[in-house]
N, C-alpha and C positions, 0 to 999 in steps of 0.2 A: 860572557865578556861583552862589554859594550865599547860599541866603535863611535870614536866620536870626528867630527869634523873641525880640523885647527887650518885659519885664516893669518897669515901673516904678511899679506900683502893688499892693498886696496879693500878693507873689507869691506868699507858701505856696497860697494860696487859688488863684491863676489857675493855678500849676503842677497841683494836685490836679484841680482842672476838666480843664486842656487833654494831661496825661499818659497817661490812661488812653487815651484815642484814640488817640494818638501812636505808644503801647507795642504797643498788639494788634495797629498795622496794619503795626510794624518786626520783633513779636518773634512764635510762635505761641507756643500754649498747652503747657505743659509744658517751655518753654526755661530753662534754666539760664542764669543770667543775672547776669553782675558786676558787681558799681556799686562800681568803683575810684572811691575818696577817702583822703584823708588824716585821718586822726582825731586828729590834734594831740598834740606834744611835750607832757607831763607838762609845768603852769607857765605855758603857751601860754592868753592867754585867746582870740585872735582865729581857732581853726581853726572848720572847719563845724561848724555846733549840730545836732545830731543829729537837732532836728527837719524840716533840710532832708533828711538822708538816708532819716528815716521818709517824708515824702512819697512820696520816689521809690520807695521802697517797695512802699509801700499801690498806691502807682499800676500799680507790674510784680504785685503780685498781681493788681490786678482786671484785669488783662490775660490772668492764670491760666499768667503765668508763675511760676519758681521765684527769686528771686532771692536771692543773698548780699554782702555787703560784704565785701571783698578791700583788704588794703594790705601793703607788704612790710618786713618788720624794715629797720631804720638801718645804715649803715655806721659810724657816730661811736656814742657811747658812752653814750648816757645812757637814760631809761627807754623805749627804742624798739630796742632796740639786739639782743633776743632774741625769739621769739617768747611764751615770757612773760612778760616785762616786756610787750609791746606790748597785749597781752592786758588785764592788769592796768591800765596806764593808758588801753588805750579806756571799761573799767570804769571809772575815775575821771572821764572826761570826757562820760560818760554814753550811755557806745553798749555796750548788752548786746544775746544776743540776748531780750531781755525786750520792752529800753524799744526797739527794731530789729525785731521780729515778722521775723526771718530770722536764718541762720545768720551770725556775722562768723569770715571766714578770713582769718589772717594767717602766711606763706609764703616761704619762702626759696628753693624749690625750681625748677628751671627746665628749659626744653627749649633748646638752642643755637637760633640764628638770624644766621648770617654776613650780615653788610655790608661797607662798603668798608673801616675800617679796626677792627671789633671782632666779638669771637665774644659777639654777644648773649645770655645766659639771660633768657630771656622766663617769668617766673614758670608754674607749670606749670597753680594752678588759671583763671587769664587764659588760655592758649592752648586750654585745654580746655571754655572755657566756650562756649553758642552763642551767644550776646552779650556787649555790655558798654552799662554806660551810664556814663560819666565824668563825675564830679562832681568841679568844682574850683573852688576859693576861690583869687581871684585877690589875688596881694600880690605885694610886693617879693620878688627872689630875688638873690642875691649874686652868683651864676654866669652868671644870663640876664638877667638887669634886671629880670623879670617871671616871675612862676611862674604857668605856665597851665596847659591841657591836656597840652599838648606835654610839660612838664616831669612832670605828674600820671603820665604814663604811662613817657618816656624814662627817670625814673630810680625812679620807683612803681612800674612793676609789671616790673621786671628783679631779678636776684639783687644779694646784696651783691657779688660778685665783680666783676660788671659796672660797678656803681657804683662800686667801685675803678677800674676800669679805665677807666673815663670822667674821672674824677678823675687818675690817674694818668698818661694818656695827653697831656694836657691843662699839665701841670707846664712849667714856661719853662727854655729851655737859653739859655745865652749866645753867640751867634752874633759873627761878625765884624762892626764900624762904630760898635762903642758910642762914645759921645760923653759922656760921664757930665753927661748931663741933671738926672739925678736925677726923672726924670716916675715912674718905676717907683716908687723912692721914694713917692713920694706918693701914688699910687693905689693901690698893692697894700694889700690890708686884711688881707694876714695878719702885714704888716711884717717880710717874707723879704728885702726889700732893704737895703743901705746904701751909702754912697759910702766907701770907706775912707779914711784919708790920701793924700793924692795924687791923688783924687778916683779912685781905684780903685773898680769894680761888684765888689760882694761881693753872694752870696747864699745863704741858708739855708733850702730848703725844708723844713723842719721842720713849720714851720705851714702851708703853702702850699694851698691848696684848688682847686688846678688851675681857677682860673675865668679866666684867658687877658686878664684886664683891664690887667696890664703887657702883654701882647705887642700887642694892642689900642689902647695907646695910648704905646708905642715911635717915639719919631715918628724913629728913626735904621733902625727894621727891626732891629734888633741881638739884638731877644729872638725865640724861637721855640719851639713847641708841641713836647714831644716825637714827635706823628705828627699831631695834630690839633687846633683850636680848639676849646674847648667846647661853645659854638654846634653845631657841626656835630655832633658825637658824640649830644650831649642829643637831636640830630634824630634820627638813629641812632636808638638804644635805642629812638625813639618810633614809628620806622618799620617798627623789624625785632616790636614789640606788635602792631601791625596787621598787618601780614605771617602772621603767627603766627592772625589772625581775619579773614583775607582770603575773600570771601563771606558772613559774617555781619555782622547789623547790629550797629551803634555809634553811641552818641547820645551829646552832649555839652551838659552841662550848667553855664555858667561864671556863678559867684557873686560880681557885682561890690559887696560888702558889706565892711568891715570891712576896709580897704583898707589892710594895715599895709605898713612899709618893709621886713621882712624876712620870711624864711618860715615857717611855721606849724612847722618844726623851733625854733624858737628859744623857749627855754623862761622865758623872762625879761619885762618887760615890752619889746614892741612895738610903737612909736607908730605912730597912723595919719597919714597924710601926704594923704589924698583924701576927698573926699566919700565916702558910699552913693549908688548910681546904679542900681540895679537886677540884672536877670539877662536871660545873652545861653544861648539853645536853639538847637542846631543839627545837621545831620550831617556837618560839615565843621571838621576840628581846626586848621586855617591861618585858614580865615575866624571862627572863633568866637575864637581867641586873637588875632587882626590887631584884630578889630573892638572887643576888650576895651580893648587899647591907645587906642584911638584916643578911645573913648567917654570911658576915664579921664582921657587928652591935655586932647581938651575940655572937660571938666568944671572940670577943674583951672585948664588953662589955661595950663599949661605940660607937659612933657613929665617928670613925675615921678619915674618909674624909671628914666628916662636919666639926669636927674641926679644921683640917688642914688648909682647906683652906677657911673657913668660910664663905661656903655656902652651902644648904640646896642640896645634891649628888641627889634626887628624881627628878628632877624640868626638866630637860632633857627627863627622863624617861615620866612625866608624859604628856610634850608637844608630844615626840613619840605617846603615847595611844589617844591623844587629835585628833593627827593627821592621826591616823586607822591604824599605821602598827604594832600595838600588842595592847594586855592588859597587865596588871600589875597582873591580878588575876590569881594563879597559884597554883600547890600542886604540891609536891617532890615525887617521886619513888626512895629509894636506890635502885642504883643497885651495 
């Protein structure tokens, strides 16, 4: 069981206090060190404020380690999509290496890493670094119900290739039993479905974003993944990162602030649907992302990125544990 550390009062200030400890006695002095995050879609008000990633910072230097911020160009098309553009707009959103006192590297580059159904590029500055600290702002995701860790890293810190591939892999074929429900209809948010005349299943993947929420909620079974569900893949990528940092530490840092419906890719306004609740620290990517849900479940009071996006936010997490790079089971320490 993993003990994780939840801040619910002053966190810059508690994180700066309780860091520097933390870091010297995970990282040694002179480690190169990543603090994968996302630095928000150009338009995006709700990604992490820069002054959480200065913290982390300040805190891996006074550790006397070296550290840099790491994130990976877009597969979709807008100002994230190159690693100049990315560049340019972490500038706009105020992450230089100025107002950051460390380098920020942004990378397409990767080393393979085979799993069960993908040849992982695991970004190459990530595999080669002696640490990482993952920092992630937790909101709504389209593909997972919930964008956590798991998500920060499965599809963060692999190439664009991959993230096609996880995407593509992912895409609904039409199998035998359809019943023309029309459920697909309704739940697919790229509106790749229709019923034809005759109540014929027609589809066009054109817009289709491989996130598996038809095949998920097919209640005839009729639709199917072309090799894999989302879920499972997102886990993937997230496990063949660690793989890639297997014997060096990894800390995870999850930002339960600013709680929007969709992800910190979306460059448009993004309402919040949750309270601010704090920040969950830990060394365990299943129990810090299990325990985000649950925190936010409560809060709320209902189960909000399940219904959003109507599918079951756990199913990620639970292929993660499935696949040995955390558990789910954990207990909280305020600090």
């Amino acid at each position: 069981m993993s003990r994780l550390r939840f801040i619910k009062k002053k966190p810059i200030h508690k994180l700066a206090e309780i860091l520097p400890e933390i870091f010297s006695q995970r990282f040694k002095k002179g480690d190169k060190v990543a603090v994968k995050l996302h630095m928000g879609e150009y338009g995006n008000i709700n990604y992490i404020r820069p002054i959480w990633a200065r913290t982390v910072v300040d805190a891996l230097k006074s550790a006397g380690t070296e550290p840099f911020l790491f994130d990976s160009p877009t597969l979709y098309k807008k100002k994230r999509h190159t690693v100049s553009d990315y560049h340019q707009t972490a500038k706009m959103n105020g992450y230089t290496e100025e107002t950051m006192g460390c380098p920020i590297i942004i990378s397409d580059e990767g080393v393979e890493h085979k799993t069960e159904h993908l040849d992982v590029s695991v970004c190459n500055d990530i595999a080669d670094a002696d640490g990482m600290v993952v920092l992630t702002h937790i909101k709504g995701h389209i593909c997972t119900g919930i964008g956590g860790a798991i998500k920060n890293l499965g599809m963060g810190a692999v190439s664009k290739k991959t993230k096609s591939d996880i995407h593509e892999g992912c895409k609904p074929v039409i199998a035998e039993g359809c019943i023309s429900c029309g459920k697909c209809v309704e739940v697919c948010p790229g509106d790749c479905f229709k019923l034809a005349e005759g109540k014929k299943l027609e589809m066009d993947l054109a817009t289709c974003y491989g996130c598996s929420i038809c095949v998920l909620n097919c209640p005839a079974e009729a639709l199917k993944s072309k090799f894999a569900l989302f879920y499972t893949l997102i886990a993937e990528g997230a496990s063949a990162v660690l793989k890639k940092l297997e014997g060096k530490s990894v800390y995870y840092i999850n930002l339960l602030y600013d709680l929007s419906e969709k992800c910190d890719c979306v460059d448009t306004y993004n309402p919040l649907i949750a309270p601010n609740i704090g920040v969950l620290a830990g060394y365990d990517i299943a129990a810090i992302d299990q325990a985000s849900i649950e925190l936010i479940n409560k809060k709320a009071g209902k189960k909000v990125f399940d219904l959003r996006h109507k599918r079951p936010s756990e199913l990620h997490i639970s292929e993660a544990e499935r696949l040995g790079i955390g558990s789910r089971e954990y207990d909280i320490e305020d600090t």
